[in-house]
LOKOLSE-891008 format. One line per field, with one value per atom (N, C-alpha, C): residue number from 1; residue in three letters; atom name; x, y, z. Coordinates in steps of 0.001 Angstrom, whole numbers. Example, Ala and Ser with C-alpha at 12.3 -4.5 7.8 and 13.67 -1.06 7.14 Angstrom:
REM residues 2
seq = c(1:1:1:2:2:2);
type = c(ala:ala:ala:ser:ser:ser);
atom = c(N:CA:C:N:CA:C);
east = c(13190:12300:13200:12850:13670:12900);
north = c(-5690:-4500:-3300:-2250:-1060:30);
up = c(7800:7800:7800:7080:7140:7870);
This chain:
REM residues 232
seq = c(1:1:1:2:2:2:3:3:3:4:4:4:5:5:5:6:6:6:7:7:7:8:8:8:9:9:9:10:10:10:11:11:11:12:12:12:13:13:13:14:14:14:15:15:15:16:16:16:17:17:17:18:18:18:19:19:19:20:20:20:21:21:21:22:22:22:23:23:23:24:24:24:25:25:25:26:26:26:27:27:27:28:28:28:29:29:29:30:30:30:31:31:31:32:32:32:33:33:33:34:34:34:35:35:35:36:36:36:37:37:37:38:38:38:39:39:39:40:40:40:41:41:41:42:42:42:43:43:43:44:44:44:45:45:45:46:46:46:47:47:47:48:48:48:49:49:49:50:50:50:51:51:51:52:52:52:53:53:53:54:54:54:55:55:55:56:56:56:57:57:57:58:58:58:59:59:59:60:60:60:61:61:61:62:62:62:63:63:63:64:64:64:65:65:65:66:66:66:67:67:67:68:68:68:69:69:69:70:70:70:71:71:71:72:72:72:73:73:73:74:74:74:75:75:75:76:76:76:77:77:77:78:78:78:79:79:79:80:80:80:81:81:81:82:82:82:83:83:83:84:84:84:85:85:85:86:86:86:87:87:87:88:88:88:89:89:89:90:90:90:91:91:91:92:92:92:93:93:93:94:94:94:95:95:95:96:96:96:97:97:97:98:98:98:99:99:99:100:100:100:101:101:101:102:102:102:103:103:103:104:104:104:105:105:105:106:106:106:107:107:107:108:108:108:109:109:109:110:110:110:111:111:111:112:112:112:113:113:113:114:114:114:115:115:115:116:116:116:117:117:117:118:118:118:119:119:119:120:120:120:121:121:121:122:122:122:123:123:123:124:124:124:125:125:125:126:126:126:127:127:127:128:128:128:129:129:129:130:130:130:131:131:131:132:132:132:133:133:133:134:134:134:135:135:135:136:136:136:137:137:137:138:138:138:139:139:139:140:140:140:141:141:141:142:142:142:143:143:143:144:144:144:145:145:145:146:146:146:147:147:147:148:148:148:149:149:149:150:150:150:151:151:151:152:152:152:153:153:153:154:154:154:155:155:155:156:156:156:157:157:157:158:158:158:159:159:159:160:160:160:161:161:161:162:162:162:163:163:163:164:164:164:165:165:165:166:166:166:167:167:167:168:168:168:169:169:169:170:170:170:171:171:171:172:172:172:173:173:173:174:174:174:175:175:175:176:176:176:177:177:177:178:178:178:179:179:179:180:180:180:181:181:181:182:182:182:183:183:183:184:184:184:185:185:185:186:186:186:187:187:187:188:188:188:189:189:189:190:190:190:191:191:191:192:192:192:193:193:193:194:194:194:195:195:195:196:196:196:197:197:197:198:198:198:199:199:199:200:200:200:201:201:201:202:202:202:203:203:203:204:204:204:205:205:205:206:206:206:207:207:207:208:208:208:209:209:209:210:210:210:211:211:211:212:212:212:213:213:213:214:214:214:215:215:215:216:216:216:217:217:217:218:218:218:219:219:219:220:220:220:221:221:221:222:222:222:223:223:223:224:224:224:225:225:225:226:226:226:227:227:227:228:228:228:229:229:229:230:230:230:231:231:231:232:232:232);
type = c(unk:unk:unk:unk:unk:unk:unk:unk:unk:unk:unk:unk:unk:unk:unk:unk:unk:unk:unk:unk:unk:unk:unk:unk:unk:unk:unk:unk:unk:unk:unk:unk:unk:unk:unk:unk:unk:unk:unk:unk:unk:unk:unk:unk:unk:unk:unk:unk:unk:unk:unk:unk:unk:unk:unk:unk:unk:unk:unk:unk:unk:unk:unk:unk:unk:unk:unk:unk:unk:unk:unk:unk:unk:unk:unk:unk:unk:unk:unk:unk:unk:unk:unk:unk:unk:unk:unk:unk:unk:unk:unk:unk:unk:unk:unk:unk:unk:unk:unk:unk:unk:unk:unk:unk:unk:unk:unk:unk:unk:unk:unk:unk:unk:unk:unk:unk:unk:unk:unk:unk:unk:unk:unk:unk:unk:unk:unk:unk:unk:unk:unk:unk:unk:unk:unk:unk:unk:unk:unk:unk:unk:unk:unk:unk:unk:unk:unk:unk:unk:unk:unk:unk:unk:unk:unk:unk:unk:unk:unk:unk:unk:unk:unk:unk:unk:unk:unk:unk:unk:unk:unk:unk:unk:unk:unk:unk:unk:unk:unk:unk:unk:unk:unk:unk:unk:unk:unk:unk:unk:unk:unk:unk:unk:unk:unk:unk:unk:unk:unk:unk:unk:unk:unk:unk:unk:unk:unk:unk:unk:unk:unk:unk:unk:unk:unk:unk:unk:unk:unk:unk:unk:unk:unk:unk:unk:unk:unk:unk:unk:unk:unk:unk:unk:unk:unk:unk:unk:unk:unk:unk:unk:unk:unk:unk:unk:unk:unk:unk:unk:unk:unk:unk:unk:unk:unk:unk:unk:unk:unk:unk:unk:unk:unk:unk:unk:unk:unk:unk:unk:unk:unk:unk:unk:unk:unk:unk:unk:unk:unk:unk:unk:unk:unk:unk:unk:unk:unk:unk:unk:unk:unk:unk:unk:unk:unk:unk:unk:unk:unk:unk:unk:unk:unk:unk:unk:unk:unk:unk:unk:unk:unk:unk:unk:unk:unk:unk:unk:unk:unk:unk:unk:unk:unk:unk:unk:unk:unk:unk:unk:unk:unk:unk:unk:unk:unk:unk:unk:unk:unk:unk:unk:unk:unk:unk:unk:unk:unk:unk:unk:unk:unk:unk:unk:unk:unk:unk:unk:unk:unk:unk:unk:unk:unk:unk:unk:unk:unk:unk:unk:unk:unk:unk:unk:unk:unk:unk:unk:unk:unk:unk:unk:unk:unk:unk:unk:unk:unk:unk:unk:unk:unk:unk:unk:unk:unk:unk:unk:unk:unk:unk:unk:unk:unk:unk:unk:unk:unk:unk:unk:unk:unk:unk:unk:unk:unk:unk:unk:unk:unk:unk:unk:unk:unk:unk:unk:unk:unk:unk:unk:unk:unk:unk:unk:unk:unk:unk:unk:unk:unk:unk:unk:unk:unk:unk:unk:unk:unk:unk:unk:unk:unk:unk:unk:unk:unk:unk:unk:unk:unk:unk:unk:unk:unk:unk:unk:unk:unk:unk:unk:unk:unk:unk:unk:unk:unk:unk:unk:unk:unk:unk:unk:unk:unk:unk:unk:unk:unk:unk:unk:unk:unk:unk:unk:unk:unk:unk:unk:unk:unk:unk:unk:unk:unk:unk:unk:unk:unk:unk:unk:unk:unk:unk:unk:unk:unk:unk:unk:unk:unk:unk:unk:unk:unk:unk:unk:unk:unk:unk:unk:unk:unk:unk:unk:unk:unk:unk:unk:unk:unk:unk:unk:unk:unk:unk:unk:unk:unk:unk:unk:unk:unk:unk:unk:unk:unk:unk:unk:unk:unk:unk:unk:unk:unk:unk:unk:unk:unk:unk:unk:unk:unk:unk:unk:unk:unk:unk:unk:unk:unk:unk:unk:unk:unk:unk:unk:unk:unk:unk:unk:unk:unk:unk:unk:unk:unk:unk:unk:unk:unk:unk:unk:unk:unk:unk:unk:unk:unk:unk:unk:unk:unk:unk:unk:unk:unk:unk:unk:unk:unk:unk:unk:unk:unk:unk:unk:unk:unk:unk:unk:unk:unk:unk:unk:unk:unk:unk:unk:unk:unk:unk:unk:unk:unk:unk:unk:unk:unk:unk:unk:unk:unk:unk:unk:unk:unk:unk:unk:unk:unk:unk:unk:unk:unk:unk:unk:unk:unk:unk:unk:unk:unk:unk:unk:unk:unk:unk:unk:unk:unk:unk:unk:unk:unk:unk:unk:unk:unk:unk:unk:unk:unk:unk:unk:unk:unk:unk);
atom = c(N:CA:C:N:CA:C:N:CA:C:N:CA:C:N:CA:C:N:CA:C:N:CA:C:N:CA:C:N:CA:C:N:CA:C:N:CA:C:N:CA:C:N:CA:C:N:CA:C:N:CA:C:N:CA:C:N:CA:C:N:CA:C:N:CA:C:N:CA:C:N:CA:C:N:CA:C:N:CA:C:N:CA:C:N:CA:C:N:CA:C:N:CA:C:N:CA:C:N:CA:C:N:CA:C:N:CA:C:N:CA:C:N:CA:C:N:CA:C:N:CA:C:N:CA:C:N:CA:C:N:CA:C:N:CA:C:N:CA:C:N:CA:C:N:CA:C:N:CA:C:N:CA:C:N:CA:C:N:CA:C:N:CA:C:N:CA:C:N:CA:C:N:CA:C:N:CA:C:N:CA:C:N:CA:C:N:CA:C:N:CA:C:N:CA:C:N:CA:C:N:CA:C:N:CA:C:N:CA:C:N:CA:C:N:CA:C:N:CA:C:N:CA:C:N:CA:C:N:CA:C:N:CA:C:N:CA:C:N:CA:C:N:CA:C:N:CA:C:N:CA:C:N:CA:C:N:CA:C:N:CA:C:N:CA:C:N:CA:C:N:CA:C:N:CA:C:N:CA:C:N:CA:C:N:CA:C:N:CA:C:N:CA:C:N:CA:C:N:CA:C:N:CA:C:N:CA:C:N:CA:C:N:CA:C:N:CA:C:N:CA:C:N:CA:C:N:CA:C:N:CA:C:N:CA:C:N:CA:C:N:CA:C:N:CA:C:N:CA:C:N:CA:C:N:CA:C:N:CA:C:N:CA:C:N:CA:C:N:CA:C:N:CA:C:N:CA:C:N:CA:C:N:CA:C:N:CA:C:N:CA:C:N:CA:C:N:CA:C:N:CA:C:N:CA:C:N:CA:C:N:CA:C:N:CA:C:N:CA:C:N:CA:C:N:CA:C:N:CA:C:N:CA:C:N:CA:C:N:CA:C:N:CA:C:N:CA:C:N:CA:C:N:CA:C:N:CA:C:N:CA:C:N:CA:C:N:CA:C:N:CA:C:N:CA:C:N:CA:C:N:CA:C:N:CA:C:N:CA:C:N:CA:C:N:CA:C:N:CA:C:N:CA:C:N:CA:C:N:CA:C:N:CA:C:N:CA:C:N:CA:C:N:CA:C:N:CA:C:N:CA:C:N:CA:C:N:CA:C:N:CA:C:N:CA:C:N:CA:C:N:CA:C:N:CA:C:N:CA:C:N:CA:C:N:CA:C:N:CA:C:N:CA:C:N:CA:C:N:CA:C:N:CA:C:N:CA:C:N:CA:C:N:CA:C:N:CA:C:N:CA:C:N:CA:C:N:CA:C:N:CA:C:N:CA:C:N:CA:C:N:CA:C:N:CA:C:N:CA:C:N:CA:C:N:CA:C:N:CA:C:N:CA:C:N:CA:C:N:CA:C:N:CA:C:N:CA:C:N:CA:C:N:CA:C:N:CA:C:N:CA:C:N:CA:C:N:CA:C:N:CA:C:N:CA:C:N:CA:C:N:CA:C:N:CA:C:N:CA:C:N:CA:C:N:CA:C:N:CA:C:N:CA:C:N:CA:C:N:CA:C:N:CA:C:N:CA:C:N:CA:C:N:CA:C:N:CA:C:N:CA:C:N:CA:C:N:CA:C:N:CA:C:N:CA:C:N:CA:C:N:CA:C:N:CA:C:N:CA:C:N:CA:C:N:CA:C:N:CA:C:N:CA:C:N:CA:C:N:CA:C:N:CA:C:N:CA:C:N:CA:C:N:CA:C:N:CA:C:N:CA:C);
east = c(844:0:882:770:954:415:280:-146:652:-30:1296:312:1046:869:1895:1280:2426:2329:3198:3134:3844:2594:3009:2974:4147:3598:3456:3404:3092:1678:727:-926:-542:105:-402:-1060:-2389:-2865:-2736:-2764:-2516:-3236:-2146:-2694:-2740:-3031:-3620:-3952:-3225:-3189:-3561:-4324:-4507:-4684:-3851:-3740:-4017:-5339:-5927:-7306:-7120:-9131:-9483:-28396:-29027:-28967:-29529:-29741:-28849:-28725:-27653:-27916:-27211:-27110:-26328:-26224:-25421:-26281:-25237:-25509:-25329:-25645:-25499:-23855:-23324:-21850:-21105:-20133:-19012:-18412:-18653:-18191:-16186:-16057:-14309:-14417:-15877:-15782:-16028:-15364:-16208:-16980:-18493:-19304:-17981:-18787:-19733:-19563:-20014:-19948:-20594:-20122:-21024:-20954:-22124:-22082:-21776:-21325:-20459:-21201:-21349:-21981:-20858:-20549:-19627:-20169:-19887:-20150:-18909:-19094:-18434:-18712:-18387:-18194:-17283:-18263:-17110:-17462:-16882:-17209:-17191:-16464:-16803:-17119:-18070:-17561:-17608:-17101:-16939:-15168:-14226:-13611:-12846:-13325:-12758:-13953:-12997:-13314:-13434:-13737:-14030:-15087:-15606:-16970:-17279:-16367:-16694:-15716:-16171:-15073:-15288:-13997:-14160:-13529:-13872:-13376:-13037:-12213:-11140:-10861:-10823:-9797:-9133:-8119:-6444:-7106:-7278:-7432:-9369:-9725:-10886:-12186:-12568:-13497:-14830:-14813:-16285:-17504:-16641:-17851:-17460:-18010:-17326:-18704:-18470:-19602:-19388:-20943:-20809:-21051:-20548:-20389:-20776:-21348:-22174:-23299:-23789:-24659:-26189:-26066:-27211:-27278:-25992:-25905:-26892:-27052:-27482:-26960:-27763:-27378:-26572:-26278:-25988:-27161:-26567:-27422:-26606:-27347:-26277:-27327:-25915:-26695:-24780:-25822:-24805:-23847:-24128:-23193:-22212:-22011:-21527:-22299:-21396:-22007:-21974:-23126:-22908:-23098:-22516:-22878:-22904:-24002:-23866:-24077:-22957:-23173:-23225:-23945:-23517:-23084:-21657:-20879:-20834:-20594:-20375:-19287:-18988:-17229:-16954:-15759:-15387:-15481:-16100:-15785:-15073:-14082:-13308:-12540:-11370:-10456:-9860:-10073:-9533:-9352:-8016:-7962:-8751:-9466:-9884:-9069:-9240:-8581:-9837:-9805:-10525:-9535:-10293:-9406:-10590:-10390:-11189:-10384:-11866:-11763:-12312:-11767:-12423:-13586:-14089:-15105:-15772:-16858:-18025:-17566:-18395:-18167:-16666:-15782:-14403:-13511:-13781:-13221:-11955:-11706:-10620:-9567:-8957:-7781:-8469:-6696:-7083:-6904:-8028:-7598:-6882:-7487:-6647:-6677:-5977:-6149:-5820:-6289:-5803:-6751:-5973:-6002:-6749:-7696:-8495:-8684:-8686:-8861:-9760:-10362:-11826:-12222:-12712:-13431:-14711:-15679:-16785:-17318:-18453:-18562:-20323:-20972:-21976:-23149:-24188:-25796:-25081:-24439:-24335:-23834:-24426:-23705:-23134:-21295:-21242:-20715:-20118:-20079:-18569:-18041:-16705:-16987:-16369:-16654:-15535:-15337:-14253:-14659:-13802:-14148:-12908:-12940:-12474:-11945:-10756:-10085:-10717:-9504:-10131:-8752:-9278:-7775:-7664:-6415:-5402:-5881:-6619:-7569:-6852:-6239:-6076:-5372:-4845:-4223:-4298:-4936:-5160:-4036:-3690:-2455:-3142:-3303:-3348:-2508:-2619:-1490:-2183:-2825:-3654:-2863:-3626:-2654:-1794:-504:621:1064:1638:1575:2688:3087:3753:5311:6215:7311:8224:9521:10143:9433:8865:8205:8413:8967:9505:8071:7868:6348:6743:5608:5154:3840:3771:2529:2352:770:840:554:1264:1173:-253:-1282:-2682:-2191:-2240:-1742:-3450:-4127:-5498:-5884:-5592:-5544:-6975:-7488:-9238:-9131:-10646:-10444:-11235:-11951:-12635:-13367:-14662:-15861:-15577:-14087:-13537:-13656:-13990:-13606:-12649:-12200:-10829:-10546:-9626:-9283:-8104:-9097:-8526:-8434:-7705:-7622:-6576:-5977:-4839:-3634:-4625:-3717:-2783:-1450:-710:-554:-737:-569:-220:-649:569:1796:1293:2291:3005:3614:3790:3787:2925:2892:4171:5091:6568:6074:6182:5722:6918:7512:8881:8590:9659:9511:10864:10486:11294:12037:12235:12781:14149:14651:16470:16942:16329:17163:17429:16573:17053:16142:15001:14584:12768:12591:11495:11900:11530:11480:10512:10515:9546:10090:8773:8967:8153:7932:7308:7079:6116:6051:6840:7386:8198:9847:9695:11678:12068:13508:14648:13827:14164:13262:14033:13513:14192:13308:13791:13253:12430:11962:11463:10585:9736:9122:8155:7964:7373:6129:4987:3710:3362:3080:2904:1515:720:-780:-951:-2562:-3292:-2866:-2246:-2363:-464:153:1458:1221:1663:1433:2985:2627:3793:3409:4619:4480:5633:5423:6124:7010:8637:8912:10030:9095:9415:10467:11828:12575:12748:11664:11431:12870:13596:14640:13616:14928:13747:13184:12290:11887:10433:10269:8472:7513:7995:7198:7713:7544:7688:6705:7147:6072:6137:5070:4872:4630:5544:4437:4354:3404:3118:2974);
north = c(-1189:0:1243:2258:3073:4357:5633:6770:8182:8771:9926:11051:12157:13603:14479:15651:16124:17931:18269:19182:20175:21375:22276:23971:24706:26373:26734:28673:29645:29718:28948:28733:27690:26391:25409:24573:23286:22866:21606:21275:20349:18995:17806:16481:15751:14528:13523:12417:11253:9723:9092:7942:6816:5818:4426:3348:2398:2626:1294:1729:703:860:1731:6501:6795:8211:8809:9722:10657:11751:12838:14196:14825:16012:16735:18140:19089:20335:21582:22751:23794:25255:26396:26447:27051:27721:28022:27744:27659:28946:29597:31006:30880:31903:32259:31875:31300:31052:31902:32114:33279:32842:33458:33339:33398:32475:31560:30109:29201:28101:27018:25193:24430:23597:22320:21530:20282:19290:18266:16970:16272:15344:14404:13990:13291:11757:10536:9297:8758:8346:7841:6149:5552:4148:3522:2779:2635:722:92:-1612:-2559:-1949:-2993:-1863:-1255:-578:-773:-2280:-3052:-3013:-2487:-2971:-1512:-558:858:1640:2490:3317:4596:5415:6545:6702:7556:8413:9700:10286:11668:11951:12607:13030:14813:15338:16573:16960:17545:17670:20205:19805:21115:21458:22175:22780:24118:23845:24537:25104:26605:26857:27014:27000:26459:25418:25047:24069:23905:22874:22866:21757:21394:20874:19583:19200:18242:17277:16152:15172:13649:13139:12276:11441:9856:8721:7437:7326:6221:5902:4635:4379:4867:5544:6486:8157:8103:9477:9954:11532:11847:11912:11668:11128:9903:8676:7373:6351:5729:4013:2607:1307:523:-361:-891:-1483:-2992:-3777:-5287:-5102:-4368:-4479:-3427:-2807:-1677:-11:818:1828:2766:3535:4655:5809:6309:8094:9034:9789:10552:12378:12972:14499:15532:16735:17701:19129:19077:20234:21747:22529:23508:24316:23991:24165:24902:25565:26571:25846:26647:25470:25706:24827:24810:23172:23470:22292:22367:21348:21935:20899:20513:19727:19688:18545:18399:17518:18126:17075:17116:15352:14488:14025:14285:13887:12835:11535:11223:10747:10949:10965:9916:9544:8248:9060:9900:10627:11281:11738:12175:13800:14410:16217:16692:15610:15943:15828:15055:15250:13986:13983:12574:12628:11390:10957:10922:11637:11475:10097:9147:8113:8011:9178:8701:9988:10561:11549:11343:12149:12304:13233:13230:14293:13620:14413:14454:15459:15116:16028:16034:16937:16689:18326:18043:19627:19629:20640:20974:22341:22103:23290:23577:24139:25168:23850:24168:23634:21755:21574:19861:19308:19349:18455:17167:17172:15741:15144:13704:12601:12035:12324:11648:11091:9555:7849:7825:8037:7401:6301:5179:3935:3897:3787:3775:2654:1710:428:-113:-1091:-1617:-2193:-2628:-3252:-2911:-1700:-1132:-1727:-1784:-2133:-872:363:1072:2272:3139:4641:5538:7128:8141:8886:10036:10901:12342:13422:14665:15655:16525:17763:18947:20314:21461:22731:23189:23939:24802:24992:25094:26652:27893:28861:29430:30977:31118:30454:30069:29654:30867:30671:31436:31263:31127:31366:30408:30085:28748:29034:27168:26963:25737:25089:23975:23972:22318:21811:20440:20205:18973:18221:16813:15803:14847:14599:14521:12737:11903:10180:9308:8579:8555:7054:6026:4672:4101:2906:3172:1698:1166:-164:-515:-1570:-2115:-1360:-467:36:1531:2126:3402:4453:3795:4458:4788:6004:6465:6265:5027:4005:5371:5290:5884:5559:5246:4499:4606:4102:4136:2882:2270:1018:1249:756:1039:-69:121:-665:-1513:-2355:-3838:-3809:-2958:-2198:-764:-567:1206:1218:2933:3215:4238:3830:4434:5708:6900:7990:8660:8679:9335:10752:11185:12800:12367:12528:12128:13683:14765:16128:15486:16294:16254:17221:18778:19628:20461:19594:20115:20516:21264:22309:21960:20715:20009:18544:18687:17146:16638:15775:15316:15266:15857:15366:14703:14004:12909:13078:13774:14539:15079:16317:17345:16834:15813:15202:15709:15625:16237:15813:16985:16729:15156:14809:13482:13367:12454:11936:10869:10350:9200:8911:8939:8370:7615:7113:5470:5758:6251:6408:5184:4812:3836:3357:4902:5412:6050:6358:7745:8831:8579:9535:10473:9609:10269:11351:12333:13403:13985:14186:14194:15414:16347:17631:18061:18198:18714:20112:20211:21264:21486:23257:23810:25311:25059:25871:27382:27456:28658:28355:27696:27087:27058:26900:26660:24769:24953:23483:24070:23066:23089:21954:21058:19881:18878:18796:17302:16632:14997:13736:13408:13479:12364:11128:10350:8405:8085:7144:5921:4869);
up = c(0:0:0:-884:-1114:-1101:-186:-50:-288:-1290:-1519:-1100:-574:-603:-1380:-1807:-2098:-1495:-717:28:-1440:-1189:-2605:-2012:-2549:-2166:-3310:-2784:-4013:-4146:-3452:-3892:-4212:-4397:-5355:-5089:-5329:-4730:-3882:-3117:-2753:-3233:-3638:-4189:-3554:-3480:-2872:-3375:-3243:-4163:-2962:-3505:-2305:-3066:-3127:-3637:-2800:-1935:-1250:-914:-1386:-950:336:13752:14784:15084:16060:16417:16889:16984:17081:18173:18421:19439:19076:19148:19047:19623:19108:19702:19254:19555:18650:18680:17143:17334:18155:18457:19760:19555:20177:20686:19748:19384:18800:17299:16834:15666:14694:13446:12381:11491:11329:10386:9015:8062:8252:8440:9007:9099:8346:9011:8135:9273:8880:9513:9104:10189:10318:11042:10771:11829:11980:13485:13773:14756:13624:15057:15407:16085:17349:17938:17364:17852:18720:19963:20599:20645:20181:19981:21014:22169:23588:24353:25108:25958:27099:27347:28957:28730:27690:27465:26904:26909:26292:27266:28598:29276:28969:27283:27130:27542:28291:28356:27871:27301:26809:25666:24914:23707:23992:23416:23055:21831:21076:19659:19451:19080:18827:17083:16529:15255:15828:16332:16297:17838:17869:19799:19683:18719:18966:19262:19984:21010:20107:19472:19224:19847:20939:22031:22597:23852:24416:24713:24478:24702:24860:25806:26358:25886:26034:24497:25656:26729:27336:26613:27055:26183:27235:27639:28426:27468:27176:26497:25522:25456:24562:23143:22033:21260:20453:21538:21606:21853:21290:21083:21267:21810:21635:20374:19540:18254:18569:18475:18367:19746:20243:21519:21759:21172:20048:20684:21476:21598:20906:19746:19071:19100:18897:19419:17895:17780:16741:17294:16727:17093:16373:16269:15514:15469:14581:14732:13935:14576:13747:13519:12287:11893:10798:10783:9844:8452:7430:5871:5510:4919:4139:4726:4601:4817:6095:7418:8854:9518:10648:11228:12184:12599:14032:14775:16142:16667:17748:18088:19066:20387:21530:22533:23375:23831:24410:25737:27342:28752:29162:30305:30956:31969:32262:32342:31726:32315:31349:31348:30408:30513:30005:29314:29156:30510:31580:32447:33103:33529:33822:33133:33316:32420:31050:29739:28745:28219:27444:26991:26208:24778:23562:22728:21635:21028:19553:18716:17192:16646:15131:14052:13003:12613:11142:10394:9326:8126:7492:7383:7414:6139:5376:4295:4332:4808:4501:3353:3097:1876:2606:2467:2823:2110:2991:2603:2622:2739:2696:3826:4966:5713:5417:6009:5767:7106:7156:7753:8392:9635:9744:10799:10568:11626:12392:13395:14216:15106:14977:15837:17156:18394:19399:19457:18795:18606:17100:16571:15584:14885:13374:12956:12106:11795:10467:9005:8231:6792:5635:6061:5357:6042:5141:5403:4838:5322:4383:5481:4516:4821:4170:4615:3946:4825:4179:4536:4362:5112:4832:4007:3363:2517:2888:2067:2455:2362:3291:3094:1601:1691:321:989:-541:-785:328:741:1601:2925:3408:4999:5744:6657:7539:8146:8176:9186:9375:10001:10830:9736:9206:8553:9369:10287:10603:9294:9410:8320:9372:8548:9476:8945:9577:9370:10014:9170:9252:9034:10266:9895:10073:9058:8589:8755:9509:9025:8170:7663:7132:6504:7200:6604:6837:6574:6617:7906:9169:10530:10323:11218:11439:12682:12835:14192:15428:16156:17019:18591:19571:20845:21269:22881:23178:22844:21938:21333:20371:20951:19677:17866:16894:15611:15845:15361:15447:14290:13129:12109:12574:12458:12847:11037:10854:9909:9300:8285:7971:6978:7478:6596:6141:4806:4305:3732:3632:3141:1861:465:-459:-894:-461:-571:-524:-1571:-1756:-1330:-1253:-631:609:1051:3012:3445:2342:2853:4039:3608:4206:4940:6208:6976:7630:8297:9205:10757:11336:12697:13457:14732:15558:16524:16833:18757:19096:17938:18359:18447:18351:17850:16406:16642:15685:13971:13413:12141:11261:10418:9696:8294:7235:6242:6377:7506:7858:9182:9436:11191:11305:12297:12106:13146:12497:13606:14145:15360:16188:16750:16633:17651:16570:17133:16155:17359:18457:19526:18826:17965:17471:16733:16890:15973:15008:13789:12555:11903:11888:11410:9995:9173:7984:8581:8705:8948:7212:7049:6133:7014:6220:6977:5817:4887:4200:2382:2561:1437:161:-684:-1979:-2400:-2632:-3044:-3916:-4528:-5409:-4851:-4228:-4160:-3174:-2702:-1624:-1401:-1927:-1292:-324:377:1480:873:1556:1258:2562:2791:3577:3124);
């Protein structure tokens, strides 16, 4: 399996190859946000939950909060279907193209120990709500990789590289379990000017995600380049 990105400036757009295959709750707009928005509906599967102690998720894009909620199967907006607790919610999020990040608690209200955390990439566009599955454990079936667009050429930044492991029926597997694969994400740049890093360690051409809780950031030190692949 093979996954390419290709991290592009100047405006250029960003590409993207991939060579492998109930009821809801929400709430008005989360305060820090700017008109206009869209909406998002987010479920939440959790497949044992005698066996995965999340009770609450809270979900973020960058220092903004777009709501924290409870994922028991008493909860609002959850159901249990096959044994299987589901939770469906709805968000209201900036449109366009934006990371979220999910953090889930072994208490309710966002509170307790954090269980598990990660990054999605997620685009919305106006009048269409759409749909992102995260399953709370599961088994590695696939890998999506995207990268958010990239500022102008010259400007040293930080790009998170968003690493998005799916199983079967395209959840985005997220838990405190680590892979039984670690996923090897390379940066194929020849001239210095782009690397990778791994929870904030020394940049490299190479790092080996382990968790969805690992986080991998593209560092652009402003040098010249046109293009760098990511693979997985």
């Amino acid at each position: 399996m093979k996954i390419h990105a290709v991290f592009a400036l100047l405006g250029a757009v960003l590409c993207l190859y991939a060579c492998s295959g109930g009821p809801e709750t929400g709430g008005a707009p989360p305060t820090g946000l700017r008109a206009p928005t869209a909406l998002l509906h987010l479920m939440v599967t959790i497949p044992n939950p005698s066996a995965v102690s999340t009770k609450s998720v809270a979900v973020s894009t960058g220092t903004n909060m777009l709501g924290v909620f409870d994922t028991t199967a008493q909860s609002n907006g959850c159901v249990t279907l096959n044994g299987a607790t589901v939770c469906t919610f709805l968000l209201h999020v900036p449109m366009g193209r934006l990371v979220l990040r999910i953090t889930g608690f072994d208490q309710t209200a966002g509170s307790g120990r954090t269980m598990c955390t990660g990054n999605l990439m997620v685009g919305t566009i106006p009048m269409s709500p759409g749909t992102i599955r995260v399953i709370l454990g599961g088994v590695v079936n696939g890998i999506s990789i995207d990268i958010p667009d990239a500022g102008p050429a010259g400007t040293a930044e930080n790009v998170p590289v968003v690493v998005m492991a799916k199983d079967a029926e395209g959840n985005v597997i997220l838990g405190p379990e680590r892979y039984s694969t670690p996923i090897t994400v390379t940066d194929d740049d020849k001239t210095g000017s782009t690397a990778l890093s791994l929870n904030n360690a020394a940049p490299t051409s190479v790092v080996h995600v382990a968790s969805a809780s690992d986080a991998v950031d593209l560092i652009y030190n402003g040098g010249d380049v046109t293009a760098a692949t990511i693979d997985a």
